[in-house]
C-alpha positions as CSV (number, residue, x, y, z in Angstrom):
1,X,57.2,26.6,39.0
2,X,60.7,24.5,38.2
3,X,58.7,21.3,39.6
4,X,55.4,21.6,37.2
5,X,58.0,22.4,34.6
6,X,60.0,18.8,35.7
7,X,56.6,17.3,36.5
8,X,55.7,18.7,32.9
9,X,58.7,16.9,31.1
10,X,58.6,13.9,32.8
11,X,55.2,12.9,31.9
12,X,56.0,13.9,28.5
13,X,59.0,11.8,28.1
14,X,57.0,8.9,29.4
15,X,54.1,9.6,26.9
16,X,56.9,9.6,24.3
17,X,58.9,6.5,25.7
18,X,55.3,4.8,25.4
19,X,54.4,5.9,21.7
20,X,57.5,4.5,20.7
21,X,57.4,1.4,18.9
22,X,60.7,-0.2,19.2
23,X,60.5,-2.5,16.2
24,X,60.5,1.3,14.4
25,X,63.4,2.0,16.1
26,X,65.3,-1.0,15.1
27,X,64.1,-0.8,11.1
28,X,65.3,3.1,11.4
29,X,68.7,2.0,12.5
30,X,69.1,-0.4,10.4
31,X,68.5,1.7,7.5
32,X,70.9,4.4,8.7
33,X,73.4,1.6,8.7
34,X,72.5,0.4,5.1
35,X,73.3,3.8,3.8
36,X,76.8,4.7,5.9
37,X,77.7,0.9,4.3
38,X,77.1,2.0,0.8
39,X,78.5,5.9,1.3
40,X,81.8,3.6,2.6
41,X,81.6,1.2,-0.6
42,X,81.4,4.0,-2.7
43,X,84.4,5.6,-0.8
44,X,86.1,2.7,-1.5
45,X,85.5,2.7,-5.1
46,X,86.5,6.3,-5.5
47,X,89.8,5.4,-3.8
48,X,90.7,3.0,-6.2
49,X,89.7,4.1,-9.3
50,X,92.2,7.0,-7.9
51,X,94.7,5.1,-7.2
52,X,94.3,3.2,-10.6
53,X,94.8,6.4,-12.8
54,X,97.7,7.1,-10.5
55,X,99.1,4.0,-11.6
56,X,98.5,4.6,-15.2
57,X,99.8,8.2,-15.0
58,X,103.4,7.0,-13.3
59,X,103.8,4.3,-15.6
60,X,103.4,7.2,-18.2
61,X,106.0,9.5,-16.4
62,X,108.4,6.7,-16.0
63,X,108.4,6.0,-20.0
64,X,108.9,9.6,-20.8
65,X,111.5,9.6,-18.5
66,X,113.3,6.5,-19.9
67,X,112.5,8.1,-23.1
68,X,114.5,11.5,-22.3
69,X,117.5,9.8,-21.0
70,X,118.0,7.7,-23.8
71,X,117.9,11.0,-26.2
72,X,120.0,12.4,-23.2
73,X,122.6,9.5,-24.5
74,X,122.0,9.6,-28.0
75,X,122.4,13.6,-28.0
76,X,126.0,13.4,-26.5
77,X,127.1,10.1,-28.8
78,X,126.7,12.6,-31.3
79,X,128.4,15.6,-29.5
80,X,125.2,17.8,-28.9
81,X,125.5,18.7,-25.0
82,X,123.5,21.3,-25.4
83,X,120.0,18.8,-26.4
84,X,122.0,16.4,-23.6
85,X,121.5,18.7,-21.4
86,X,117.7,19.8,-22.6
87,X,116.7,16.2,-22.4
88,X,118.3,15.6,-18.9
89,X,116.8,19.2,-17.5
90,X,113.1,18.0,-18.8
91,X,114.1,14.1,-17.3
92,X,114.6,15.9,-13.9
93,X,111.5,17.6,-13.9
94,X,109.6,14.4,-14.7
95,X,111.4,12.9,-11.9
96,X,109.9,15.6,-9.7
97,X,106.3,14.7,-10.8
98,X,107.0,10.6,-10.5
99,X,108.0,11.4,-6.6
100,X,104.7,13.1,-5.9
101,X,102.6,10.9,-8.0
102,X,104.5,7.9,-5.9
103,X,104.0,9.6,-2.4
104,X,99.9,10.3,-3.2
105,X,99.8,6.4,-4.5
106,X,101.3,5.5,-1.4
107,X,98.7,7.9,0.6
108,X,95.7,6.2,-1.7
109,X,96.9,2.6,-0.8
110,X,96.5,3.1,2.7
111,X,92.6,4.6,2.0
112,X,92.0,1.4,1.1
């Protein structure tokens, strides 16, 4: 019974192997590769438009940062330590955001 069965699967493979047109085979492939090229160039794409806006976004960060420290300055010229302080707390936290903006730009740019 296991031979017919092997008999069974070898002539079927053979009729197969036959039926197949190779020039099929190639075109076939050949598309598959066409569409993994443009899923990649797309990839690509979305990776830099990502890593653009990062760019934009830190470049925002760091001016609102510069901002806060000068008022930071300004606030204790003028004797207010208390807005000194505000404007420094608020420059920290910005700080905080420009690091992990940095380390995911970083992480982007070797996507790419």
């Amino acid at each position: 019974m296991k031979r017919m069965g092997m008999l069974f699967r070898a002539k079927a493979n053979k009729a197969l192997d036959r039926a197949e047109d190779p020039r099929e085979t190639l075109d076939y492939s050949y598309q598959k590769q066409l569409e993994l090229l443009q899923k990649v160039r797309r990839g690509v794409a979305d990776v830099a438009t990502s890593r653009k806006r990062l760019e934009l976004q830190l470049n925002q960060l760091q001016g609102q940062s510069s901002k806060l420290e000068d008022q930071g300055r300004k606030a204790l010229a003028l004797g207010r330590e208390d807005l000194a302080r505000e404007a420094l707390s608020r420059r920290a936290a910005l700080q905080q955001q420009v690091t992990d903006l940095e380390t995911q730009h970083t992480t982007l740019q070797g996507e790419e």
